[in-house]
N, C-alpha and C positions, 0 to 999 in steps of 0.2 A: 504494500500500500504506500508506505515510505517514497517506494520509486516512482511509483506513480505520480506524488506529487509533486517531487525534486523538479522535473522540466517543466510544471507548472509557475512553479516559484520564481525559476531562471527567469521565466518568459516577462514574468511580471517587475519585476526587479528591471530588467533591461524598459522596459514600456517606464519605469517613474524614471530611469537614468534618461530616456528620451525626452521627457517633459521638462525637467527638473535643467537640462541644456539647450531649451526653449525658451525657457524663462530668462536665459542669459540675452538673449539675441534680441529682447525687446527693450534692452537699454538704450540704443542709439532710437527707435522710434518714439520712444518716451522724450526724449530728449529734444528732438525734432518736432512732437506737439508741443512740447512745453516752450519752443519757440515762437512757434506759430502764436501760441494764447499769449502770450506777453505783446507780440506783436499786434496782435486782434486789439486788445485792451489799451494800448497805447493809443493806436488809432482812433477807435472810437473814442476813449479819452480828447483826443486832439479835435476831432469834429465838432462834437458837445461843446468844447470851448471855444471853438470859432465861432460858433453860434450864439454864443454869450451863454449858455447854459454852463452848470456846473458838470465835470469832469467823473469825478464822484458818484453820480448818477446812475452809473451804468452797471455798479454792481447792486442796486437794489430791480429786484423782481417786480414787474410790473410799471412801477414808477420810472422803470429805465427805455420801457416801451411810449411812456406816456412822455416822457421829453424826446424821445425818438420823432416822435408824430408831432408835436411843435416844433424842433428843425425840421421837419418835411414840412410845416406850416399846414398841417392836418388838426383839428382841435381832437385833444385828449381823450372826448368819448367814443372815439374812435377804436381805442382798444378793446370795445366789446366787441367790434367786428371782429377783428380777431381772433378771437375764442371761436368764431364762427367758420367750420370745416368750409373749402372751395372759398366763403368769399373772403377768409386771411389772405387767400393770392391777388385777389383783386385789390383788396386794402394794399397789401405790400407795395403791388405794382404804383398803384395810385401816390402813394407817401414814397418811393424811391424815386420816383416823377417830380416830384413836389422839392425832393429834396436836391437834386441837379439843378433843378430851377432856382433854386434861392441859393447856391454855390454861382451861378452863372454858366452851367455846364450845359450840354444839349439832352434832347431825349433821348437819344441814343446811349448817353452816359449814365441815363436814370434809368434804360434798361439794362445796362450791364453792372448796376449798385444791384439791381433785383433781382439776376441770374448767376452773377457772378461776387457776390459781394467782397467776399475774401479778398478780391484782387482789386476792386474800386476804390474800397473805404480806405486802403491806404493809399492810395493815390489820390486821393480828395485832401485823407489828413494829413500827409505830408508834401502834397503841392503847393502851388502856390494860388490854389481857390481861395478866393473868401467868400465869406457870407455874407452876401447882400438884404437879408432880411425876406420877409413873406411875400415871395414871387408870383407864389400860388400853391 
């Protein structure tokens, strides 16, 4: 019985030395978000402040959607759209619109804040847009 279960044990033993060598190799991904998010947060940081809002803002929940939608120059109860399946895309669309426009950017730039966000928002926060106020 013994033998039986010896190449049982091997087998399992080899499967955690597998995982357990896995978990080394997502140090450099870990590392590589944790860039990304520092950069995310700085940006939107830098926007918020262009806009005259506070910076700060963006780590509180909810409250950070609602100064979102005042730089897009969207009023705040907006956010219940939101919450609302399919029409969040049209809200988003509508406020990333809103929001190029009062940077001085084109529509074309308020659709690529809305498909492509990652790669606009710091280009917005570290360019040389400013905020020209409620465009629309």
């Amino acid at each position: 019985m013994l033998t039986q279960l010896l190449p049982m044990l091997q087998d399992a033993s080899s499967v955690s030395a597998n995982y357990s060598s896995q978990g080394e190799l997502g140090t450099v991904p870990t590392l590589i978000a944790l860039a990304f998010l520092v950069l995310m947060i700085a940006a939107v940081w830098k926007v918020f402040t262009k806009a005259g809002q506070p910076g700060w803002a963006l780590f509180i929940p909810i409250y950070n959607a609602i100064v979102w939608l005042r730089v897009c120059g969207k009023p705040g109860w907006w956010f219940i759209l939101l919450l609302i399946p399919i029409v969040n895309f049209i809200i988003t669309l509508l406020a990333s619109l809103g929001m190029a426009k009062n940077f001085g950017k084109s529509s074309g730039f308020g659709i690529g804040l809305w498909l492509l966000g990652p790669i606009f928002i710091p280009i917005l926060a570290f360019g040389d847009a400013k905020y020209q106020g409620n465009q629309g």
